[in-house]
Every structure is written in structure tokens, then in C-alpha cells.
LUMDRENDREN-159769 format. One record per residue (C-alpha): residue in one letter; x, y, z. Coordinates in steps of 0.5 Angstrom, whole numbers, plus 500, padded with zeros to 3 digits. Layout:
# LUMDRENDREN-159769
R  residuo    u    v    w
R        A    X    Y    Z
...
This chain:
# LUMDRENDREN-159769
R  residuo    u    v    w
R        X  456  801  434
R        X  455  807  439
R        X  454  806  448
R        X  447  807  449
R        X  445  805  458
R        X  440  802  460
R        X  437  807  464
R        X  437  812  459
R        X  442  817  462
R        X  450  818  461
R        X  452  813  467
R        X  452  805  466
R        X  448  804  472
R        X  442  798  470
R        X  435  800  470
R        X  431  795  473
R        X  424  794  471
R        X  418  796  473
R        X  411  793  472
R        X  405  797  473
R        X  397  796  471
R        X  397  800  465
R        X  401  800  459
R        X  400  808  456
R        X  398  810  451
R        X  392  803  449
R        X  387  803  450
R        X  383  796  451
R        X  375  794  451
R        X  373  788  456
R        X  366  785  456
R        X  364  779  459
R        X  360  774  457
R        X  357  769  463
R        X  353  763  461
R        X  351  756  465
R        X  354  750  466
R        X  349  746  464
R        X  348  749  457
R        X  356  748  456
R        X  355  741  458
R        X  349  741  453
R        X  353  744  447
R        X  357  742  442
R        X  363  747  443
R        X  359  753  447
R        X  366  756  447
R        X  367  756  440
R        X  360  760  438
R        X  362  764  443
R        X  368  766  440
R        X  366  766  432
R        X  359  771  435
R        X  364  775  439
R        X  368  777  433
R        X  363  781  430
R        X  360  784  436
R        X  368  786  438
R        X  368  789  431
R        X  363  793  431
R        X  365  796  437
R        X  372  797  435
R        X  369  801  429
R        X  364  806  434
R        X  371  806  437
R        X  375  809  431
R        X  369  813  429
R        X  367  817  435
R        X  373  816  440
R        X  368  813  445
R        X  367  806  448
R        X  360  803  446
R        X  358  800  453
R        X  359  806  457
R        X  360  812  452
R        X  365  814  455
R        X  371  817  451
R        X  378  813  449
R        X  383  817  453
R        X  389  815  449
R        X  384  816  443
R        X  384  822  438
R        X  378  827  442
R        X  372  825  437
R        X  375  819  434
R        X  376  819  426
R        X  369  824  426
R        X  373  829  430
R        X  379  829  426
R        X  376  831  419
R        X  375  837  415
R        X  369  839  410
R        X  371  838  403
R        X  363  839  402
R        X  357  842  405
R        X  349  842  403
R        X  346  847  406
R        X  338  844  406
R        X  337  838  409
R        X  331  836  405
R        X  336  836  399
R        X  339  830  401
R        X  346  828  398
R        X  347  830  392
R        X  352  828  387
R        X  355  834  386
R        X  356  834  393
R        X  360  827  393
R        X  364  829  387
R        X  365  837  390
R        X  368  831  396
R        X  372  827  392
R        X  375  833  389
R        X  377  836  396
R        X  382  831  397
R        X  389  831  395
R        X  390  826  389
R        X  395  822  392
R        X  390  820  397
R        X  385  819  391
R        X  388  815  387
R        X  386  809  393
R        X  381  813  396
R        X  375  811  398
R        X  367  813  401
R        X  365  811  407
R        X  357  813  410
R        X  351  810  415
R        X  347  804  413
R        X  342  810  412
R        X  347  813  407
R        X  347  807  403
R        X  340  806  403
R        X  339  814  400
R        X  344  813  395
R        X  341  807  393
R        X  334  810  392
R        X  337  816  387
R        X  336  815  380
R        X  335  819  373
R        X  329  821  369
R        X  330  815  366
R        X  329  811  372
R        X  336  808  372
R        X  340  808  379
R        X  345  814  379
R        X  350  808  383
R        X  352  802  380
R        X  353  796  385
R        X  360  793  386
R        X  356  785  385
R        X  363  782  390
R        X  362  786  395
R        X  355  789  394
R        X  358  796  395
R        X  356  801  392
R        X  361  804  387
R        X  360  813  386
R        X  365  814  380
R        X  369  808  381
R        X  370  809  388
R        X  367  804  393
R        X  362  806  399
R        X  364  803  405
R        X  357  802  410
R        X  360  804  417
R        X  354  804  423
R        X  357  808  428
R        X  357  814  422
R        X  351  819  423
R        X  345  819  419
R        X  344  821  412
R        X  339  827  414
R        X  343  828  420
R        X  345  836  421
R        X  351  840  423
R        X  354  832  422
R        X  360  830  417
R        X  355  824  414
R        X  359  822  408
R        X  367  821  409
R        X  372  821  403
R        X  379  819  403
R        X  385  813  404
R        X  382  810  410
R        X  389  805  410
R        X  392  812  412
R        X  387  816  417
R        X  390  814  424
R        X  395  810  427
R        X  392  805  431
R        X  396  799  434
R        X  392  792  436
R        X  393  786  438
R        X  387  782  436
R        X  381  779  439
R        X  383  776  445
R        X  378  771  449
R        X  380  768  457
R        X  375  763  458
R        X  373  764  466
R        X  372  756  467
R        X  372  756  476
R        X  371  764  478
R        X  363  764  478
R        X  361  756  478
R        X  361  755  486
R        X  357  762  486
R        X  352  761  480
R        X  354  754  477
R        X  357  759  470
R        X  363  760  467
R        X  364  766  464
R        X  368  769  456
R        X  372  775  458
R        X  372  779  451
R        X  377  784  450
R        X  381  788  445
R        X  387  793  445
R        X  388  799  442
């Protein structure tokens, strides 16, 4: 086994820690939810609806995060985020020129088709809420849908492939926008999380307003 110092450099001197506010390169999402006395007093287990509305909330706010790089409470964008988020990290595999065209199906094969096979094998689409409903609505002359629906998941399957809905993407008409992703999302970025972390604030607000208050927060 080979000689490593402490302090990183060729002596032997220890290097002592040092505690600072931040850690580099996380970055954490707080909210606080305050609620009274009275109404916690009153309830089964306020704390725990807080915690089970939470983890949705939270969730979508880590989803607008890794779309667009930005916070969703004040739009202000993730320093040790990649700059626009996974939106700004794509490139174009499929363009449509008309917007009154929609999205057609050639486009989503032309799209699936610009990806390196190794990462389509387990690739998978990703679109708006309004993607989903668009594609939805498309049939042939016949009046059959062109998608089937996944009926586990209620997804819609476009050549086998999963769409998953993701409400920080932009609209199905929106221009000069990436609307419809295509790839193996498991490898599109490296971020590290802790999980959802709730502190409940149980004396910091009651001598003010009689409240406690749920700090919610994630890091990143």
C-alpha cells in the first residue's frame, strides 16, 4: 500500500477540517410550509399529510429542476446545474418546419432513429402533458389511434417505446423548442440526491403566531 498525507501535499502534516455553509457542487431546493397549532392539535397526524403531500410537490419541482436547470419558486438558475437543464444539453435528431403540423409520426421515428442503437435498446420518449394529449388524438383513416396505450401505466407506446409525460417540457406547438426528447434517460446526467428531507419546526414560530412550520427541502 502506498503513502497518501492527509493534507494532499508531500509532507506528513494532518490537515484539519474545515466547516463551511455550503458543500460544492449541490444544489438544495427549501421550502417551508407553516400551519397552526390549533389545526395540528385538531388532526390525526398533520405531520404526516404534510409529508405524503410533500413528496409530490417535491417531485415535481426536482423534475422542473432537471429539465430546465432552474428552481421553480423563483426561476433562478441551478449554479452547479448543467446551464438549461437536460433541455440544454440535447441535440436535434428531428425538426418540423410548420407548427400547424403537429408532430407527426415520421418525425418521432426520424427521432428514435438519430440515437445511437446502444442507447436505444432501453430508450424511451419523454413530451409535455399536451404531447401526450396530441398524440392521443392522432388516428388513421380508419379512425384507429396510431399509438397504443400501455394499460399498466397508462402511457402511451409509439414503436414499442414508452412516452413518459414530464410537465416542465414545453408544449406540443411551442416554436424553436425541443417538444419531444428521445433517448436512455437512466444515462442522461449524473446527479446525486439525498432524498426528500422534511425538519419539523416545532417552537421556532409558536410564541409569534402560535404556528409550526415543515421545512422541506432536496439536494441535488
Amino acid at each position: 500500500m502506498s503513502y497518501i498525507s492527509e493534507s494532499g501535499d508531500s509532507t506528513s502534516t494532518a490537515a484539519d477540517p474545515t466547516l463551511v455553509s455550503y458543500i460544492p457542487a449541490t444544489d438544495a431546493l427549501v421550502t417551508t410550509v407553516k400551519y397552526s397549532m390549533q389545526m395540528l392539535e385538531d388532526a390525526n397526524s398533520f405531520e404526516a399529510f404534510i409529508r405524503d403531500v410533500a413528496g409530490m410537490r417535491v417531485a415535481r419541482s426536482i423534475e422542473y429542476a432537471l429539465t430546465k436547470g432552474k428552481d421553480n419558486g423563483t426561476n433562478t438558475a441551478l449554479p452547479n446545474s448543467p446551464v438549461g437543464g437536460l433541455l440544454g444539453s440535447v441535440t436535434t435528431g428531428a425538426t418540423q418546419t410548420a407548427l400547424a403540423d403537429g408532430i407527426g409520426y415520421d418525425k418521432l421515428t426520424a427521432l428514435a432513429a438519430s440515437v445511437d442503437h446502444a442507447y436505444y435498446v432501453n430508450g424511451s420518449f419523454m413530451g409535455s402533458p399536451s404531447v401526450f394529449q396530441h398524440l392521443l388524438g392522432q388516428k388513421d383513416s380508419t379512425g384507429r389511434p396510431f399509438y397504443n396505450v400501455d394499460p399498466a401505466t397508462g402511457l402511451l407506446l409509439i414503436n414499442g417505446k414508452v412516452l413518459h409525460i414530464n410537465a416542465a417540457m414545453p408544449a406540443f406547438n411551442a416554436a424553436s423548442s425541443p417538444v419531444v426528447l428521445f433517448g436512455d434517460f437512466s444515462r442522461a446526467y449524473a446527479y446525486v440526491g439525498t432524498g426528500i428531507s422534511i425538519r419539523v419546526l416545532r417552537e421556532r414560530y409558536v410564541a409569534d403566531s402560535f404556528e409550526g412550520a415543515a421545512v422541506i427541502y432536496h439536494r441535488l
